[in-house]
BAFI-3210 file (N, C-alpha, C; in Angstrom, 3 decimals, decimal comma, padded with zeros to 6 digits):
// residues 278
n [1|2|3|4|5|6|7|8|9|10|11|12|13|14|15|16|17|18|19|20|21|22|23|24|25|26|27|28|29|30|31|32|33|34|35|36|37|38|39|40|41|42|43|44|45|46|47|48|49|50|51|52|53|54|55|56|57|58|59|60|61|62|63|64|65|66|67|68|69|70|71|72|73|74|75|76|77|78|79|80|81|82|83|84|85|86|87|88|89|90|91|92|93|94|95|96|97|98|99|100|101|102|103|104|105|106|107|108|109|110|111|112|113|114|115|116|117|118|119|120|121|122|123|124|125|126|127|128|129|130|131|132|133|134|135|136|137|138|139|140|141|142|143|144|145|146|147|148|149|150|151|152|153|154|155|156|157|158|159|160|161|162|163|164|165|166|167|168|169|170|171|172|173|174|175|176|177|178|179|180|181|182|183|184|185|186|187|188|189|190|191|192|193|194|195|196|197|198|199|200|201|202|203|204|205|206|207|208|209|210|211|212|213|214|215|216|217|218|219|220|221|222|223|224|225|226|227|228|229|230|231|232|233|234|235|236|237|238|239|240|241|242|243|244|245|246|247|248|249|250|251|252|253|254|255|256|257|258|259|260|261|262|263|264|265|266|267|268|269|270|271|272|273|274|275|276|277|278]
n.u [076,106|074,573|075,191|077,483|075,851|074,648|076,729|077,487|075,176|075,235|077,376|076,491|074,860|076,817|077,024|075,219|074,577|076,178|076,612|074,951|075,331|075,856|078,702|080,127|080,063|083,063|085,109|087,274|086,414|086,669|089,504|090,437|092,783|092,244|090,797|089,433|087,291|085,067|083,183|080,708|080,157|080,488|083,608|084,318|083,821|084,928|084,791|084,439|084,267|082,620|083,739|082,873|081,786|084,776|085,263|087,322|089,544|090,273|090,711|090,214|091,491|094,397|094,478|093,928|096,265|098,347|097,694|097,990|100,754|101,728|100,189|099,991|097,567|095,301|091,799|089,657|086,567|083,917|081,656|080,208|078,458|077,717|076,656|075,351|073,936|074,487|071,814|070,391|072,441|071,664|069,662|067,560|068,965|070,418|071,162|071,529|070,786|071,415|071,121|069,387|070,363|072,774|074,607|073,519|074,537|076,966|077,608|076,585|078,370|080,916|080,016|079,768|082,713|084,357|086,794|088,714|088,487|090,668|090,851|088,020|087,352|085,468|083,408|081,479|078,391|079,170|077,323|074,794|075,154|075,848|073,252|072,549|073,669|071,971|070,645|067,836|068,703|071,709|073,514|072,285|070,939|073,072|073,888|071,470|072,050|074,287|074,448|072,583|074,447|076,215|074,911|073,894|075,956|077,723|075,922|075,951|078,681|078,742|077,341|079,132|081,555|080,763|080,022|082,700|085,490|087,917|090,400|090,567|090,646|089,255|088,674|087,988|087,171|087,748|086,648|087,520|087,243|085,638|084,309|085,497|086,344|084,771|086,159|087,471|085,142|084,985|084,401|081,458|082,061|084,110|083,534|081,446|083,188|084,620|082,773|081,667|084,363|083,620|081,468|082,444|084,877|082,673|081,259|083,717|084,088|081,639|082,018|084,917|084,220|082,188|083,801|085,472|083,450|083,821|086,315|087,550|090,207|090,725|091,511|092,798|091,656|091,064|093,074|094,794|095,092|095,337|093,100|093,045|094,933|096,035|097,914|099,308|100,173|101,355|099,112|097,498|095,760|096,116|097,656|096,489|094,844|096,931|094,694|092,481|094,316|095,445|091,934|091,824|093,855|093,693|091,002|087,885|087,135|087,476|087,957|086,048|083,652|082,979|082,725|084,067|087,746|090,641|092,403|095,018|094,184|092,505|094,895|096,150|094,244|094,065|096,509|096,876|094,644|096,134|098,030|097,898|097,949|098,997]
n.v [077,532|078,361|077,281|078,871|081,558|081,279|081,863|084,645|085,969|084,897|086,351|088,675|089,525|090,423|093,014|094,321|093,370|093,959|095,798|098,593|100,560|103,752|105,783|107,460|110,992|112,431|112,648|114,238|116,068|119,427|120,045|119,872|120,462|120,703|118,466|115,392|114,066|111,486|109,348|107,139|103,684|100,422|099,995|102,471|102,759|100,281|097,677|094,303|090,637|088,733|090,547|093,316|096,818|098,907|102,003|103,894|101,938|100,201|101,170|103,897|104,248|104,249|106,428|108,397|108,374|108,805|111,197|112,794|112,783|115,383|117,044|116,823|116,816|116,722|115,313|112,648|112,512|110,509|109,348|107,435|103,995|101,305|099,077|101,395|102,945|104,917|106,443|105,836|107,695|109,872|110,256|107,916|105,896|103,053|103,753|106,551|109,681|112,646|115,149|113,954|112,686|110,708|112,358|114,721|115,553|115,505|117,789|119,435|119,235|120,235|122,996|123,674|123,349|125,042|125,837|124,415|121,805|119,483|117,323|115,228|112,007|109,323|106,956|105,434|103,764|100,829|099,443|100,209|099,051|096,159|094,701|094,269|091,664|089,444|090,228|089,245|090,161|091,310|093,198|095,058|096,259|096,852|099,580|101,083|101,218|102,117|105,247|106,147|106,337|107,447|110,190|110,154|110,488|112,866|114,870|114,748|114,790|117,753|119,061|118,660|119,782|122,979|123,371|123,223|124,491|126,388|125,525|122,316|119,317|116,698|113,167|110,964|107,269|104,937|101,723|097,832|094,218|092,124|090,232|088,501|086,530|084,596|083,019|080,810|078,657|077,192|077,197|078,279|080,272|081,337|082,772|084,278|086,128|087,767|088,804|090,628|092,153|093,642|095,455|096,444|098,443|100,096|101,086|102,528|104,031|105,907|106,655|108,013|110,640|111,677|112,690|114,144|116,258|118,064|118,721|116,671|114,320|110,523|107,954|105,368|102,743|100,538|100,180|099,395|097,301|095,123|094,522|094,093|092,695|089,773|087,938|084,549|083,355|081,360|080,797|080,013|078,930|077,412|077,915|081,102|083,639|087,147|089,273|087,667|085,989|088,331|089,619|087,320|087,072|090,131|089,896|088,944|087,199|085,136|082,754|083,267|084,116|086,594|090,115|091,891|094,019|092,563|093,005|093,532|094,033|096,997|098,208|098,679|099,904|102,466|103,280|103,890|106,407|107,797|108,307|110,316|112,858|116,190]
n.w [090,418|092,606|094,862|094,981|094,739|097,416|099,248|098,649|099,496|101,892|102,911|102,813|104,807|106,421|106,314|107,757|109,871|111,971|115,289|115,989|117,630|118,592|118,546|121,443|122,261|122,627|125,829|126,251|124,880|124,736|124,376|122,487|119,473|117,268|114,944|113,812|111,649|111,422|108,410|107,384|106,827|107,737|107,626|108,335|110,912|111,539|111,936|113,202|112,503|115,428|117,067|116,708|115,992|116,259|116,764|117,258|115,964|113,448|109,995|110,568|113,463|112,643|110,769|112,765|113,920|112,106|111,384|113,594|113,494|112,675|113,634|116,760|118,849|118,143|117,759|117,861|115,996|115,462|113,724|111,951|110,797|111,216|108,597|106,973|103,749|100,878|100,885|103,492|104,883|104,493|105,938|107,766|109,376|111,070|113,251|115,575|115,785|117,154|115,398|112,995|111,145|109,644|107,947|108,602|111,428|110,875|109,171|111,289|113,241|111,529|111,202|113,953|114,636|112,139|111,813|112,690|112,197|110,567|108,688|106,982|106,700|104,469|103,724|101,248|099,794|099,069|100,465|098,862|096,399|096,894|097,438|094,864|093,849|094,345|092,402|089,716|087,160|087,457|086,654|085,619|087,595|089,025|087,774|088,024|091,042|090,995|090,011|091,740|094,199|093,148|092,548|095,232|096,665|095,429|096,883|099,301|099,749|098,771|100,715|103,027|102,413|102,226|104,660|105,956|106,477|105,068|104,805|105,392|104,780|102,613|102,255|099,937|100,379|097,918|097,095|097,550|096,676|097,888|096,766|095,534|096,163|095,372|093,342|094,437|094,588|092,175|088,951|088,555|090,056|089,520|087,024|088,388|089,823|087,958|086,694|089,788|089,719|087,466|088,557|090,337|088,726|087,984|090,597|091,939|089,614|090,100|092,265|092,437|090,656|091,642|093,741|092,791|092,051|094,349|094,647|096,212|097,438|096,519|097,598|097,311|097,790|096,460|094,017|095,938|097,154|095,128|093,153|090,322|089,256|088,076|088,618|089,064|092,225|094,954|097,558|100,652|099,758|097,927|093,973|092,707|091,697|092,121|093,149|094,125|096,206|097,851|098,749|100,468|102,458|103,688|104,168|106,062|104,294|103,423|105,214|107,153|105,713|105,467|104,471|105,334|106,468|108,227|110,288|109,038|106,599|107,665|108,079|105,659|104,496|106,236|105,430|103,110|103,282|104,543|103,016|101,906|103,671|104,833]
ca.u [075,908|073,451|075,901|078,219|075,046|074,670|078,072|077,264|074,081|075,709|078,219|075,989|074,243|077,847|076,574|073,689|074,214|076,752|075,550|074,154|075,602|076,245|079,874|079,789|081,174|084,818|084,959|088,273|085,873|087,098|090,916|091,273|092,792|092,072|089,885|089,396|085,658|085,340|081,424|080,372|079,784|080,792|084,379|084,867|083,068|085,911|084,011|085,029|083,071|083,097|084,030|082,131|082,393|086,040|085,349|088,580|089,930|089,795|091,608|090,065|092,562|095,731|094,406|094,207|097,963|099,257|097,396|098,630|102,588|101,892|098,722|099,825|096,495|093,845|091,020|088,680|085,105|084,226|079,972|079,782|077,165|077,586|074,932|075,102|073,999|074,124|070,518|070,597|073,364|071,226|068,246|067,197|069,530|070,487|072,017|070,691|071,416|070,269|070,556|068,722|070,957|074,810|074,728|073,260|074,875|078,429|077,789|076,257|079,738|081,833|080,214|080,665|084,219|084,620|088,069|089,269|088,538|091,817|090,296|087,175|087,093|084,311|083,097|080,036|078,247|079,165|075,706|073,920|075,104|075,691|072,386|072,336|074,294|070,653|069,361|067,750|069,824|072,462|074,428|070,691|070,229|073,964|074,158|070,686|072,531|075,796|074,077|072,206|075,670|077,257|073,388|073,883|077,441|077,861|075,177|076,544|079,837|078,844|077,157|080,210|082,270|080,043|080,069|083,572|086,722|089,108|091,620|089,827|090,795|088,056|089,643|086,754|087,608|086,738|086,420|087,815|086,383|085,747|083,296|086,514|086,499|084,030|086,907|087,511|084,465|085,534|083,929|080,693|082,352|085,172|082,992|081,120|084,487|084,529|081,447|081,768|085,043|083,122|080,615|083,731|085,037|081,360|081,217|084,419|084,134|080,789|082,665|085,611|083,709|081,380|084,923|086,240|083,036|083,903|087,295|087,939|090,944|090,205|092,028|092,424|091,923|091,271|094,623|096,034|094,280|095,440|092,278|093,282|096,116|095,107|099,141|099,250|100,331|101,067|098,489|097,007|094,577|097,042|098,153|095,356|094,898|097,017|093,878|092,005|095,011|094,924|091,422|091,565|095,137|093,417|089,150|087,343|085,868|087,938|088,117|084,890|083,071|082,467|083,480|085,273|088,694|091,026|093,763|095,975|093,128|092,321|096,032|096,512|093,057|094,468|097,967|096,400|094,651|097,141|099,521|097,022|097,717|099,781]
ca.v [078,971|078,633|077,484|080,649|082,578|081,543|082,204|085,569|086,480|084,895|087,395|090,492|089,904|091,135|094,099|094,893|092,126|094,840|096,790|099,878|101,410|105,185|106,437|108,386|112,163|112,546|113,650|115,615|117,326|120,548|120,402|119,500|121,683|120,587|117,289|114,687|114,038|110,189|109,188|105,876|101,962|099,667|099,984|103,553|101,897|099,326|096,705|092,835|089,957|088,456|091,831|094,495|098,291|099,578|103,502|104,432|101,306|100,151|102,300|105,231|104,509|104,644|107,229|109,529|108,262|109,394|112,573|113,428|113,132|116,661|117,907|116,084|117,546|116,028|114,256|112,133|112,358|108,662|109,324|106,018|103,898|099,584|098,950|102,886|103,217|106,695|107,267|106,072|108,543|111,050|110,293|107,186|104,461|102,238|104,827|107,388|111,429|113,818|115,868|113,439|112,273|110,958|113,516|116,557|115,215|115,794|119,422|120,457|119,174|120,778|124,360|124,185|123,882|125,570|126,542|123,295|120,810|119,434|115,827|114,563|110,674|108,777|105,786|104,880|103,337|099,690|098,807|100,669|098,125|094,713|094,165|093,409|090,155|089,263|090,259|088,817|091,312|092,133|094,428|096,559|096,714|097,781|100,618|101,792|101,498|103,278|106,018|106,305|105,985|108,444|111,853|110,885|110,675|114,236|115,460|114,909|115,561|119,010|119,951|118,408|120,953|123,557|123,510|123,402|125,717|126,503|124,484|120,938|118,373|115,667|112,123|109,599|105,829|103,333|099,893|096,543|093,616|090,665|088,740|087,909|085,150|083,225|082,217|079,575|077,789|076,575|077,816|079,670|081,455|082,269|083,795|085,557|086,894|088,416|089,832|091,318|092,610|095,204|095,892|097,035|099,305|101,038|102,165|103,478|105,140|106,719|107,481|109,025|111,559|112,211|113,326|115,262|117,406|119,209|118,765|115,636|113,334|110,154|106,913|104,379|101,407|098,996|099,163|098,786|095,854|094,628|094,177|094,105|092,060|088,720|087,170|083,903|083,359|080,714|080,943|079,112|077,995|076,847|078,961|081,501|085,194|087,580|089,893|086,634|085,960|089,630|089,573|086,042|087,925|091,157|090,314|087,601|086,449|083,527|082,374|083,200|084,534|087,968|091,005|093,423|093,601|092,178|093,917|093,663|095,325|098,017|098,906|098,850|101,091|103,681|103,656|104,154|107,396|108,826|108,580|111,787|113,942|116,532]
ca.w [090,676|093,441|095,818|094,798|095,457|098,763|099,667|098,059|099,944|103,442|103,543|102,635|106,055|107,855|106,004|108,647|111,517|113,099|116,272|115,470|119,050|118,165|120,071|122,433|122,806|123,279|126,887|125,904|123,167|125,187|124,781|121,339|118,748|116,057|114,667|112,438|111,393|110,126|108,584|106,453|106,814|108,961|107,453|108,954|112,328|112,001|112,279|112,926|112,884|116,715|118,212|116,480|115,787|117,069|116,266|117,560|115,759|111,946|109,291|110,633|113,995|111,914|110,203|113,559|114,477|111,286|111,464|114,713|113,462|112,196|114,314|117,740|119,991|116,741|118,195|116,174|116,450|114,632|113,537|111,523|110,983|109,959|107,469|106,015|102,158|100,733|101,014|104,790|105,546|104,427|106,439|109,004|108,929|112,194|114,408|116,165|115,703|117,485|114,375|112,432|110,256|109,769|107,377|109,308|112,313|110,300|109,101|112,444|113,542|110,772|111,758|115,053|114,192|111,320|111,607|113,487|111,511|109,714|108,133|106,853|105,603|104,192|102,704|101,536|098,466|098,632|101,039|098,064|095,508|096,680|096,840|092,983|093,483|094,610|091,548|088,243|085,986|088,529|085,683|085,015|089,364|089,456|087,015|088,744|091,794|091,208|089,786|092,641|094,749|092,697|092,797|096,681|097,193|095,309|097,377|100,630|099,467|098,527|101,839|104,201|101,912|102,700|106,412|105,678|106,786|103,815|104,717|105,635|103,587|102,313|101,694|100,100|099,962|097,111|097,638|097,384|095,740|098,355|096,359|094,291|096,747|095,086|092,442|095,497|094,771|090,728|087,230|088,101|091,223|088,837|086,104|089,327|090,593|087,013|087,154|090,476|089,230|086,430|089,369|091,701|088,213|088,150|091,636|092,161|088,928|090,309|094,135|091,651|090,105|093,269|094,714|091,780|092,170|095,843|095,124|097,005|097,651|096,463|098,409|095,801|098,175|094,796|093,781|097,449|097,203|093,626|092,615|088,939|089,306|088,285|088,264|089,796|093,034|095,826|098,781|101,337|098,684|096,448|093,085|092,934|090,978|092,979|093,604|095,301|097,442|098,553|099,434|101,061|103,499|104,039|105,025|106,742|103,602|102,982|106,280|107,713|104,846|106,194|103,765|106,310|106,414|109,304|111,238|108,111|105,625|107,900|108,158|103,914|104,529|106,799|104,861|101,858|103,342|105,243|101,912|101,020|104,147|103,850]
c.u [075,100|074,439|076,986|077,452|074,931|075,473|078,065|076,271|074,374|075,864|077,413|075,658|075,264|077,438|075,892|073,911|075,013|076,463|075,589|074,717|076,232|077,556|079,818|080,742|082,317|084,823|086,015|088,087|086,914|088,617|091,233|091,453|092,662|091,506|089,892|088,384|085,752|084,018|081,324|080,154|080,695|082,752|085,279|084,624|083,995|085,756|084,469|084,122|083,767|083,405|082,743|082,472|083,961|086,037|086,887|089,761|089,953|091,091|091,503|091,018|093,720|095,921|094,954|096,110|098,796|099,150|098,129|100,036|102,317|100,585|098,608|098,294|095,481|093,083|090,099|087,065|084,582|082,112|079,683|078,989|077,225|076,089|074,735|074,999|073,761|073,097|070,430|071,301|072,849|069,801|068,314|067,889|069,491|071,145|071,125|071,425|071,146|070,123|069,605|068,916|072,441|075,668|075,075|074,262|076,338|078,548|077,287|078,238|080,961|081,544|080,264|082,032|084,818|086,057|088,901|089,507|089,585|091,563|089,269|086,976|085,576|084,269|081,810|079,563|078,184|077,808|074,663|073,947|075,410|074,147|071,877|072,955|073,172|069,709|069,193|068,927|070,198|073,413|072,979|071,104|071,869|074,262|072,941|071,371|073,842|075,472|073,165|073,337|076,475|075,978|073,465|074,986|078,115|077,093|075,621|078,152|080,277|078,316|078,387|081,229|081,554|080,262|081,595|084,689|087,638|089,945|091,498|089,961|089,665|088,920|088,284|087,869|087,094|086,915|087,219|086,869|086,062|084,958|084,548|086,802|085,735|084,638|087,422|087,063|084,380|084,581|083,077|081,325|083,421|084,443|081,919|081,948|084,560|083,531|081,397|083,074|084,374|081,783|081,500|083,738|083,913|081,425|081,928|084,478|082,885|081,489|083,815|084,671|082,277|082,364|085,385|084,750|083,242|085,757|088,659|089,235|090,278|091,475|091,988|092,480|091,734|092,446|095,787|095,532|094,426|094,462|091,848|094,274|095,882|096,471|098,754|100,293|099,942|100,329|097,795|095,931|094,670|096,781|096,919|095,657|095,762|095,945|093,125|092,813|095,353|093,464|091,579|092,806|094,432|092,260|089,411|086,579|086,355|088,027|086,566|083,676|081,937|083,691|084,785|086,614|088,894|091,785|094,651|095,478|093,318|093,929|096,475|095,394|093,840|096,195|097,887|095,609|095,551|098,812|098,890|097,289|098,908|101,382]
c.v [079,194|078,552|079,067|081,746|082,621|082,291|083,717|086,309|086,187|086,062|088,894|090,368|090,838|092,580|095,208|094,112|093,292|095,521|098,320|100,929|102,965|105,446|107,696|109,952|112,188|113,319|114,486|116,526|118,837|121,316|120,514|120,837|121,670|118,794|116,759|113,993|112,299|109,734|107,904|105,356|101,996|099,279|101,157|102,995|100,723|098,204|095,053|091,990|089,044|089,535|092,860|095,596|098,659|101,127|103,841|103,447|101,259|100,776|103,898|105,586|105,090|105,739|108,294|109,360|109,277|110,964|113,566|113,490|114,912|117,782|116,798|116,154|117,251|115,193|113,724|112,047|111,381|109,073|107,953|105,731|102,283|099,857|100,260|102,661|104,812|106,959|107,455|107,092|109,885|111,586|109,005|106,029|103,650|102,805|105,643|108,444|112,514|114,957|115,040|112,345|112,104|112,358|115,395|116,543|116,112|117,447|120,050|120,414|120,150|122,456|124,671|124,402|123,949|125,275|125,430|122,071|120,505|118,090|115,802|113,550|110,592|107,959|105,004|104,071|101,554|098,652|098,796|099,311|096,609|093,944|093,275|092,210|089,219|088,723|089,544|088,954|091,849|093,585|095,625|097,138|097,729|099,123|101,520|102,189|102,491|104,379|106,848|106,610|107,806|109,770|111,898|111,280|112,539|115,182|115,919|115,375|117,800|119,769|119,606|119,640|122,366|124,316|123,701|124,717|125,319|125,630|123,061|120,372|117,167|114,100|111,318|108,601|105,399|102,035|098,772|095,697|092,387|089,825|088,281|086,617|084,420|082,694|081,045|078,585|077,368|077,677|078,913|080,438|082,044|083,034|084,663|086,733|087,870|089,576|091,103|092,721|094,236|095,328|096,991|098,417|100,389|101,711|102,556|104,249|105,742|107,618|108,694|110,467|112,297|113,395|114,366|116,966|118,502|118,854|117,706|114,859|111,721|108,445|105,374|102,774|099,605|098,801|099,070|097,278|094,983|094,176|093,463|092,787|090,237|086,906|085,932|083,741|082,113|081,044|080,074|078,173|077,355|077,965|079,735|083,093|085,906|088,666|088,714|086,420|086,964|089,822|088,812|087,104|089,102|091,283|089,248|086,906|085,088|082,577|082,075|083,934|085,651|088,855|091,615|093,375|093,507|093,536|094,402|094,558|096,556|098,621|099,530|100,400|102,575|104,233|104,384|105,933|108,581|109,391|110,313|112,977|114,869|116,694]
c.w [091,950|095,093|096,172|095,351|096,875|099,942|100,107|099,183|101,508|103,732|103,486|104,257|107,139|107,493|107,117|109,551|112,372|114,153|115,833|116,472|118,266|119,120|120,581|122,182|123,207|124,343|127,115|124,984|123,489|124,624|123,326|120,429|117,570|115,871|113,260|112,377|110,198|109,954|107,269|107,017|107,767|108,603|108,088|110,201|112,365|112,280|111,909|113,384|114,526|117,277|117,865|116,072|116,794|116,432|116,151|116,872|114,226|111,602|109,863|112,156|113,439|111,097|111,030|113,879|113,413|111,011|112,595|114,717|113,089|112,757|115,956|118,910|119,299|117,582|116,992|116,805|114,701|114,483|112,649|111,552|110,212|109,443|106,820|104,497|102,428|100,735|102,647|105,704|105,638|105,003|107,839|108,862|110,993|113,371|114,783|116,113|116,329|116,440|112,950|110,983|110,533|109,043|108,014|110,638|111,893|110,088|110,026|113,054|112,975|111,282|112,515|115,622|113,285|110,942|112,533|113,238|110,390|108,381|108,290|105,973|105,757|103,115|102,600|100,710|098,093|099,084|100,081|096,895|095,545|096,835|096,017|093,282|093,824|093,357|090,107|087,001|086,930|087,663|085,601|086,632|089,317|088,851|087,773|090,269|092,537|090,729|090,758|094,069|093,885|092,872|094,581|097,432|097,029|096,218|098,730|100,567|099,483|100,122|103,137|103,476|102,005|103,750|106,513|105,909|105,449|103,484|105,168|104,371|103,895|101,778|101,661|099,430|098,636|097,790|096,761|097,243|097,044|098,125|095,114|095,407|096,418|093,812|093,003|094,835|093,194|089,891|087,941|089,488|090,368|088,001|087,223|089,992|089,072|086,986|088,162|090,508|088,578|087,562|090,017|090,698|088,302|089,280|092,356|091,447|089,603|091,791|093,586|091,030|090,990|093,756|094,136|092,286|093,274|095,667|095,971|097,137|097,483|097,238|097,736|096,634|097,074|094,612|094,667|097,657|095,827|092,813|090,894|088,381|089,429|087,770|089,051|090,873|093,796|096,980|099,522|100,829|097,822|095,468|092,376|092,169|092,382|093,875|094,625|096,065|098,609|099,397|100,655|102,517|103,961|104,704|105,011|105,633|102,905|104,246|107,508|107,266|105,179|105,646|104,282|106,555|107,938|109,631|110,118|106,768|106,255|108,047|106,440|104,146|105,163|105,874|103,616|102,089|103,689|104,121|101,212|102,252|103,290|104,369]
res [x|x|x|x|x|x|x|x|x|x|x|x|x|x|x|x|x|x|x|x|x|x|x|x|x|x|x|x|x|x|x|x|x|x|x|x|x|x|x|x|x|x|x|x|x|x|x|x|x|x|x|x|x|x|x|x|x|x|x|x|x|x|x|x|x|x|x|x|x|x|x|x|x|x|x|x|x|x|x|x|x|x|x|x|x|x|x|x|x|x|x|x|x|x|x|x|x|x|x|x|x|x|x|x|x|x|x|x|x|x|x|x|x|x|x|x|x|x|x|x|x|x|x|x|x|x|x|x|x|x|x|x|x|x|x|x|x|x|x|x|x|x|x|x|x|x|x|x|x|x|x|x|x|x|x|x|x|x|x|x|x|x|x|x|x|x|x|x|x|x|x|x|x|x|x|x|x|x|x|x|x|x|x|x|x|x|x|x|x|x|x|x|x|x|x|x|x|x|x|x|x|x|x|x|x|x|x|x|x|x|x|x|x|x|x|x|x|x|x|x|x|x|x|x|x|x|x|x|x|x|x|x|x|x|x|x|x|x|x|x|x|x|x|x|x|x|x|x|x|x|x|x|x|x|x|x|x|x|x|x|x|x|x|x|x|x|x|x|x|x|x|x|x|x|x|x|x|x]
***
């Protein structure tokens, strides 16, 4: 188990090692006619290990492409933030705001264009709870944690709806499992891949019912990711759950044991939102 842990506690660091660089102003802010507002982790920030943040890149690229089949003139203003937990978002995390927050930052945004704003993603929550794989009683830390995940997620939820024009649609993510890659490393990484498993169910059920309260769209990236799905399957690892061969194809965490998804994740990611426009 200790080795599993390590494994475990490596990969959190891609969590926070990311650069913090804030993006810059769209210098076609002027022209656009409409926008698409994207705010979370280092998953909205697009983030790859060896490169870094790609704002304009990730799921939240493919997102703007697909947006723009039906709103060609959409720009994206990308506020992100690697390393974001929902408390951070709502106060001092690793970015810089001039409104003081990713949060405030977002609804100063939303009312200065009220009536312009066509999309707002977001994904947050999973910084808040891997933590616990840390902890003593990781099942006690995570239930404190997703509960915590779910009082801040509604919170901010409710004031980005708020600031809000009528017709602005809200699309929040859940999450995928990529500590199901420690079924790799034999027995106790398999009964940790379990584990982490009813961690995953908890805090999408808390991000679900965050979303339901404002109304939300919710982007079921778990079961674009088969998370559940535990058929066997040939893979580069030999005959393996199909949810572990999914992670292992989609993030760096079989390969270079760094959560975030690749080129091929963030595309499931953006496909998976854009199946919600309208």
């Amino acid at each position: 188990m200790r080795r599993v842990l390590t494994l475990v506690i490596a990969s959190l660091i891609a969590v926070v090692v990311p650069s913090a660089a804030q993006a810059k102003p769209d210098p076609s802010a002027g022209k656009a006619t409409s926008w698409y507002l994207a705010l979370g982790d280092s998953l909205a920030a697009g983030y790859q290990p060896g490169v870094g943040d790609d704002r304009r890149g990730g799921y939240v690229g493919g997102v703007l492409d697909a947006l723009q089949d039906s709103a060609p003139k959409a720009k994206l203003r990308n506020i992100s933030c690697s390393g974001a937990t929902t408390t951070s978002l709502m106060g001092t995390d690793r970015c810089d705001y001039e409104a003081g927050s990713q949060l405030a930052a977002g609804v100063e945004f939303l009312k200065a264009h009220k009536s312009k704003v066509d999309l707002v993603t977001i994904d947050v929550g999973a910084n808040d709870v891997t933590p616990c794989l840390r902890a003593t009683d990781m099942v006690t830390c995570a239930l404190t944690a997703v509960a915590t995940v779910e009082r801040n997620l509604t919170t901010i939820l409710g004031e980005l709806r708020a600031a809000t024009g009528p017709d602005t649609q809200i699309v929040v993510l859940n999450y995928y499992n990529p500590f199901l890659a420690s079924w790799l490393t034999g027995p106790a990484g398999q009964q940790l891949a379990g584990l982490t498993s009813f961690l995953q169910t908890l805090l999408n059920n808390g991000v679900m019912r965050a979303a339901m309260s404002v109304d939300a769209d919710v982007a079921d990236v778990a079961t674009a990711f088969r998370s559940t799905n535990t058929t066997p399957v040939s893979s580069p690892f030999g005959t393996v759950p199909t949810n572990v061969a999914t992670v292992c194809a989609w993030t760096w965490m079989c390969s270079k044991n760094d959560i975030h998804a690749n080129d091929a994740g963030y595309a499931v990611l953006a496909d998976t939102v854009s199946a919600h426009l309208p």
